[in-house]
Residue frames as a rotation matrix with the C-alpha (Angstrom) as fourth column:
UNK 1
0.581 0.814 0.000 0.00
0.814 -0.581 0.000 0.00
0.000 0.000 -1.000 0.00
UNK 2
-0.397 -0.918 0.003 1.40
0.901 -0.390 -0.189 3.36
0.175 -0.072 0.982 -0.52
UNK 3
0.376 0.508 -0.775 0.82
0.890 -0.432 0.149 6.23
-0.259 -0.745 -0.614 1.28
UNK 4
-0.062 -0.526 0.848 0.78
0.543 -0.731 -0.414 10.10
0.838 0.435 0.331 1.23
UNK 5
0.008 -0.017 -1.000 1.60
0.910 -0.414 0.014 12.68
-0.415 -0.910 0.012 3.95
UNK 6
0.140 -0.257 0.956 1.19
0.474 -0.831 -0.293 16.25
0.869 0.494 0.005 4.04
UNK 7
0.226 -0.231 -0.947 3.29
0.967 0.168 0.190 17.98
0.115 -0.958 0.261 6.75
UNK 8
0.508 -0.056 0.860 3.06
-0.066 -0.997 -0.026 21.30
0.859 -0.044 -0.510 8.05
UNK 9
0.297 -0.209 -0.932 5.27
0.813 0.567 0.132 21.59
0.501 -0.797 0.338 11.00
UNK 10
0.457 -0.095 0.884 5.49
-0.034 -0.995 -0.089 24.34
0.889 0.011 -0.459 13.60
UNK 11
0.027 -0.596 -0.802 8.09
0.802 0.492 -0.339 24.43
0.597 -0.634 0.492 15.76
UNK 12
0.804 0.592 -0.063 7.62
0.544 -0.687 0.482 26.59
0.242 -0.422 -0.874 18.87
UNK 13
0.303 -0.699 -0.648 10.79
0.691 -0.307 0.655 28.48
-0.656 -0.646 0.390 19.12
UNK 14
0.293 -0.125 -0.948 11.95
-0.337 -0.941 0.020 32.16
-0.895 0.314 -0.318 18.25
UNK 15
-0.351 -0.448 -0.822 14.43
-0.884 -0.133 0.449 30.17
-0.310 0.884 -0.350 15.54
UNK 16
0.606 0.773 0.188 11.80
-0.429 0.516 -0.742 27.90
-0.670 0.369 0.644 13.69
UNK 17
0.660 -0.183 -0.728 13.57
-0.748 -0.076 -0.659 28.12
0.065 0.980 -0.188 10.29
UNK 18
-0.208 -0.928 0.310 16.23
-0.977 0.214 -0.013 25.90
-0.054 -0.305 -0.951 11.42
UNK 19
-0.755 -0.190 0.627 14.62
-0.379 0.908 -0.181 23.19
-0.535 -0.374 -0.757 12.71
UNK 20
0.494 0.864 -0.102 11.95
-0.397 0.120 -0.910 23.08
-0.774 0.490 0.402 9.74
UNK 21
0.399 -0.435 -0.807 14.98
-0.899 -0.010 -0.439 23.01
0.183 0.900 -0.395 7.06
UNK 22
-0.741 -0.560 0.371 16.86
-0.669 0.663 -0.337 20.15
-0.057 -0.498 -0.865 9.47
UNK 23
-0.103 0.587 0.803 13.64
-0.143 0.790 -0.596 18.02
-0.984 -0.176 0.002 9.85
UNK 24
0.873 0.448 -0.195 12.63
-0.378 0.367 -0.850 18.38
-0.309 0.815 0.490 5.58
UNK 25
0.084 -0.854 -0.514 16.74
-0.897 0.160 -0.412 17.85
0.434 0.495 -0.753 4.65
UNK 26
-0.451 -0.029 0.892 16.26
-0.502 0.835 -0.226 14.50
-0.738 -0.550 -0.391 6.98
UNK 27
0.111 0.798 0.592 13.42
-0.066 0.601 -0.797 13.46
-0.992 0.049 0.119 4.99
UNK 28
0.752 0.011 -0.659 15.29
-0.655 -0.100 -0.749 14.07
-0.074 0.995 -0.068 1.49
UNK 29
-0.491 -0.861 -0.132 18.10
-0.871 0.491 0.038 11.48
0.033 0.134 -0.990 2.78
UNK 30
-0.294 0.191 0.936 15.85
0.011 0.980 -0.197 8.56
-0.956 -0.048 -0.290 2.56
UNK 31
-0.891 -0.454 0.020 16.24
-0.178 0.387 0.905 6.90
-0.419 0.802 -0.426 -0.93
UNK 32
-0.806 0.532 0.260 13.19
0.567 0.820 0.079 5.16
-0.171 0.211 -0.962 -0.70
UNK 33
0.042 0.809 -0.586 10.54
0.724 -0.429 -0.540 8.38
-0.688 -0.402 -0.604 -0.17
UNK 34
-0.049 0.071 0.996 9.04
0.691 -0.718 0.085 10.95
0.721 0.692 -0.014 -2.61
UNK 35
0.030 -0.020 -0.999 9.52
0.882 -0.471 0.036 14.33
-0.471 -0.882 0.003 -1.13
UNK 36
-0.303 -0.010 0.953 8.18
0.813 -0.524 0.253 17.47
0.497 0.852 0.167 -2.36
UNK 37
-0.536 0.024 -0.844 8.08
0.692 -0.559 -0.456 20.96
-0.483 -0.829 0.283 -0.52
UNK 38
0.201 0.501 0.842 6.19
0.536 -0.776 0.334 23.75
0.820 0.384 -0.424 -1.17
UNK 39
-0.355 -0.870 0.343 6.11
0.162 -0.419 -0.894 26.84
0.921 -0.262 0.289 0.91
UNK 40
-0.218 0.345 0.913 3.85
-0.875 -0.484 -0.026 25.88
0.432 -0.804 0.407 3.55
UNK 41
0.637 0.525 0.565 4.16
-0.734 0.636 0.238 22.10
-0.234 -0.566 0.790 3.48
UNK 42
-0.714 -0.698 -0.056 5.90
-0.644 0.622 0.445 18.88
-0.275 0.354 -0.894 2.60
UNK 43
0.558 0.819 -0.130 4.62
-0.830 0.552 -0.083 16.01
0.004 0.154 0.988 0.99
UNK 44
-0.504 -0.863 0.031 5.98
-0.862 0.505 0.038 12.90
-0.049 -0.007 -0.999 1.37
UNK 45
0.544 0.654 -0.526 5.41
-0.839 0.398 -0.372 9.28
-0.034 0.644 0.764 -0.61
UNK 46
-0.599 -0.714 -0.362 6.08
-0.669 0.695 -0.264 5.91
0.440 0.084 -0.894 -0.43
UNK 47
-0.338 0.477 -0.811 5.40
-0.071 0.847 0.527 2.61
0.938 0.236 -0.253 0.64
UNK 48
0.457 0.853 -0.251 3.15
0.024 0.271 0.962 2.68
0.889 -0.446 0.104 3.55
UNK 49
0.795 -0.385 -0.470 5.41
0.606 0.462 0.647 0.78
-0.032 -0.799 0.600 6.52
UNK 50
0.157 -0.840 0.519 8.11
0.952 -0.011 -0.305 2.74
0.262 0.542 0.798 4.74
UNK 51
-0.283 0.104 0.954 6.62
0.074 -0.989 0.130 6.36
0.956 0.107 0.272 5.37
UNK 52
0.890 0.455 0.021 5.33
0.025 -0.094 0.995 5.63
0.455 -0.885 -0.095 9.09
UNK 53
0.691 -0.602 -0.400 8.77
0.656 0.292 0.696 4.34
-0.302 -0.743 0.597 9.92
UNK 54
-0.492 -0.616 0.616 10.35
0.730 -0.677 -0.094 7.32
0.475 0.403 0.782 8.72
UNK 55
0.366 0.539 0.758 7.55
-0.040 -0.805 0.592 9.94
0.930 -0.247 -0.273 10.11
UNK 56
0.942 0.154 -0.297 7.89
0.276 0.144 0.950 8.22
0.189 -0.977 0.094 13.63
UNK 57
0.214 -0.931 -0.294 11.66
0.959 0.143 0.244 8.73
-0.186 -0.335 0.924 13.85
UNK 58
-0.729 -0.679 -0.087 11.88
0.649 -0.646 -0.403 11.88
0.218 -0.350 0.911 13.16
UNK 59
0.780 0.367 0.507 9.04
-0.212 -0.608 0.765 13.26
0.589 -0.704 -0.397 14.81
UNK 60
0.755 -0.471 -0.457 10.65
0.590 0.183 0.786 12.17
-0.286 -0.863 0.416 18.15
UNK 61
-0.040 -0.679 0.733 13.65
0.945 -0.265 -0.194 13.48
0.326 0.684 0.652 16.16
UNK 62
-0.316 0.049 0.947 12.39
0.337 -0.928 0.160 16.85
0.887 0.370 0.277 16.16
UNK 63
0.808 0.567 0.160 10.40
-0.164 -0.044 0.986 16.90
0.566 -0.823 0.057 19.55
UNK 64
0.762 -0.417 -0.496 14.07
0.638 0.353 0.684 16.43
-0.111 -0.838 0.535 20.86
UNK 65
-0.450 -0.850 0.274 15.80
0.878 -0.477 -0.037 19.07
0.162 0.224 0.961 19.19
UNK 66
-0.333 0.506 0.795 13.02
0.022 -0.839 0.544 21.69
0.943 0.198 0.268 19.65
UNK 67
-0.996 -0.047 0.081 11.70
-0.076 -0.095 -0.993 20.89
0.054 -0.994 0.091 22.48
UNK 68
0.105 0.904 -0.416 7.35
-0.357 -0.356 -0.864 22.31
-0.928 0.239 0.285 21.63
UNK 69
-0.882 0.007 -0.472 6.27
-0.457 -0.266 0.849 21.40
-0.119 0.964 0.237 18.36
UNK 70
-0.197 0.907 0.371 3.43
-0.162 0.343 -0.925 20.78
-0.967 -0.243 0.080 16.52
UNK 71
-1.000 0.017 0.010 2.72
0.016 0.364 0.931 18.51
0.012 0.931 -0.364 12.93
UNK 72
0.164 0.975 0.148 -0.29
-0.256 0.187 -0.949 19.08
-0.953 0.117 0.280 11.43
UNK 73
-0.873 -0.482 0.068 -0.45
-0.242 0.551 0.798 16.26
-0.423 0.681 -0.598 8.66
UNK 74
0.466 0.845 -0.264 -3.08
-0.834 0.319 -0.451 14.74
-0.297 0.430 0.853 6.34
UNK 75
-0.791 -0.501 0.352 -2.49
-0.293 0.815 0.500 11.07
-0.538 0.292 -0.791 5.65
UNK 76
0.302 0.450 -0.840 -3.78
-0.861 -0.250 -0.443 9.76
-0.410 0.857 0.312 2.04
UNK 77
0.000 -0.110 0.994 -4.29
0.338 0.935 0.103 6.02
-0.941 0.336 0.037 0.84
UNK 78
0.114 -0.324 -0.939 -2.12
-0.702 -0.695 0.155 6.66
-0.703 0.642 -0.307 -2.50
UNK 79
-0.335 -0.002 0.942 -2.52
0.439 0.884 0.158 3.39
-0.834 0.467 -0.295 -4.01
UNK 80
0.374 0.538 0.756 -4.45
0.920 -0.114 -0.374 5.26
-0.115 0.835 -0.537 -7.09
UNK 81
0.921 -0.254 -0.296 -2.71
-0.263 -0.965 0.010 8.56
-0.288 0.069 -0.955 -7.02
UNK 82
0.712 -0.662 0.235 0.20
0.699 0.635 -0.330 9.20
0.070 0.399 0.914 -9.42
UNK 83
0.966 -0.223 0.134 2.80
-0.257 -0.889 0.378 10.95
0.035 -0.400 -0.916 -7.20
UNK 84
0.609 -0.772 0.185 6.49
0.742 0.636 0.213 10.57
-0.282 0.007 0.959 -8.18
């Protein structure tokens, strides 16, 4: 099954910018995941098990370098959607 995220992600500290660029430049080192920014979200694609076990690690990821934060996502069954 393959899956889509959209990730908005606000991070509660004076210097956001930082730890937004650090959390999407994580999510462009995995091989396996479409990844596509825009300027108020990310999107990110791939196989199902593939995209949770990537989301979950660096949330936690981020929630330890920031400290406050908050993901507001949509999650999309992409099995029919042609996103590459």
């Amino acid at each position: 099954m393959k899956l889509a995220v959209e990730i908005t992600l606000y991070p509660l500290d004076n210097a956001y910018i930082g730890f937004i660029q650090d959390f999407i430049a994580r999510l462009n080192e995995e091989p396996d995941l479409y990844v596509n920014t825009t300027h108020t979200c990310t999107l990110v694609s791939g196989d199902y098990d593939q995209v949770m076990h990537v989301l979950h690690r660096e949330f936690k990821t981020t929630y330890q370098q920031v400290g406050q934060a908050a993901f507001v996502c949509k999650f999309l069954n992409a099995d029919n959607m042609d996103i590459s």
